[in-house]
N, C-alpha and C positions, 0 to 999 in steps of 0.2 A: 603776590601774583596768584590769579585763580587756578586752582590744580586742573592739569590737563585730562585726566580721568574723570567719566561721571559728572561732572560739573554743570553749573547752569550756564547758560548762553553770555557772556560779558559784553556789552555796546560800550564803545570806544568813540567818544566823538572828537573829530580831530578840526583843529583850526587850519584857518591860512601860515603855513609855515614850518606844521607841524610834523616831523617823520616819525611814521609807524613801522617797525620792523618787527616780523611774524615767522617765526619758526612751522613752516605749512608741513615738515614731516612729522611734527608733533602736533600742531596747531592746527585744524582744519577750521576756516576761517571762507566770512560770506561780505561781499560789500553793498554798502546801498552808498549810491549816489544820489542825493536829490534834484529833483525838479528844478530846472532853472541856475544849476551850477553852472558859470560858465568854464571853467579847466578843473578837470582831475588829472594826475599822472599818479600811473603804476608803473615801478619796474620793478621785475622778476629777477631775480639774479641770486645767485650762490653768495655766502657771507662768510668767509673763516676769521673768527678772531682769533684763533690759536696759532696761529702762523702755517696753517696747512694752505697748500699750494694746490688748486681748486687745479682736476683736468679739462678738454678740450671742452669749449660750449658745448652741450645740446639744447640750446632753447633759440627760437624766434619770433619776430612781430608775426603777428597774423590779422587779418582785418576782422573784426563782431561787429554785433547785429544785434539788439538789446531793444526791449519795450519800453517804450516812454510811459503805457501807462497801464494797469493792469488787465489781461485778456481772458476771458472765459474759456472755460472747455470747449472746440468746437467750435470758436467764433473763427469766421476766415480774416485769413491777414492781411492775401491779395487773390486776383484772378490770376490766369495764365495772359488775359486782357490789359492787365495793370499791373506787370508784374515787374520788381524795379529790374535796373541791370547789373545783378549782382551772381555772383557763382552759391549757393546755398551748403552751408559745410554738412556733412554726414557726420552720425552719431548712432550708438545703440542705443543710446539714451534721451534720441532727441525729445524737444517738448510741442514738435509744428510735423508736419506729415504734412507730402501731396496725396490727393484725392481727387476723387471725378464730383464737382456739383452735382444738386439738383435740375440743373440744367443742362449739364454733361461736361460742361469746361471744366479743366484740370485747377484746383485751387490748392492754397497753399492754410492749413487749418490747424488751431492748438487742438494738440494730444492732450493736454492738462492745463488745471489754469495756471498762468505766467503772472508773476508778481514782481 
């Protein structure tokens, strides 16, 4: 196993069938799904193999929103004209910002490029 400290990046390619289970308080971990997958599932969930009796959930589904394909700094995603119908989650960290166009409509534009 690659040591968790300092280490290089490890790509893990996984098949139809295959389960990956990731220790994410040690293991900070990124996924790429390709183009044209038709099913991925993730579930999040607490793990005890020691026989420790896991407390009350704190976790939920939530709906995302993810680039199909990569976005430039700056480039607009949608108008306030074209804008789907969706509620936009808040972040400090986001990577999209509303803005007023060049043409004064409110758009919805990467803070950074999105990959």
């Amino acid at each position: 196993a690659p040591s968790l400290k300092g280490g290089k990046p490890v790509k893990i390619h996984c098949r139809e069938g295959d389960v990956l289970c990731i220790n994410t308080r040690l293991w900070w971990h990124k996924t790429h799904i390709p183009a044209g997958c038709k099913l991925s599932i993730s579930v999040a969930r607490d793990m005890y193999l020691d026989g420790t009796r896991p407390g009350a959930c704190d976790m939920t589904n939530i709906e995302g929103h993810y680039a199909v394909r990569p976005i430039q700094k700056g480039a607009i995603i949608f108008t306030e004209d074209n804008a789907p119908q969706l509620q936009l989650p808040r972040s400090s960290s986001s990577n999209c910002g509303v803005r007023e166009g060049q043409d004064g409509r409110l758009v919805v534009a990467a803070k950074r490029a999105i990959r």
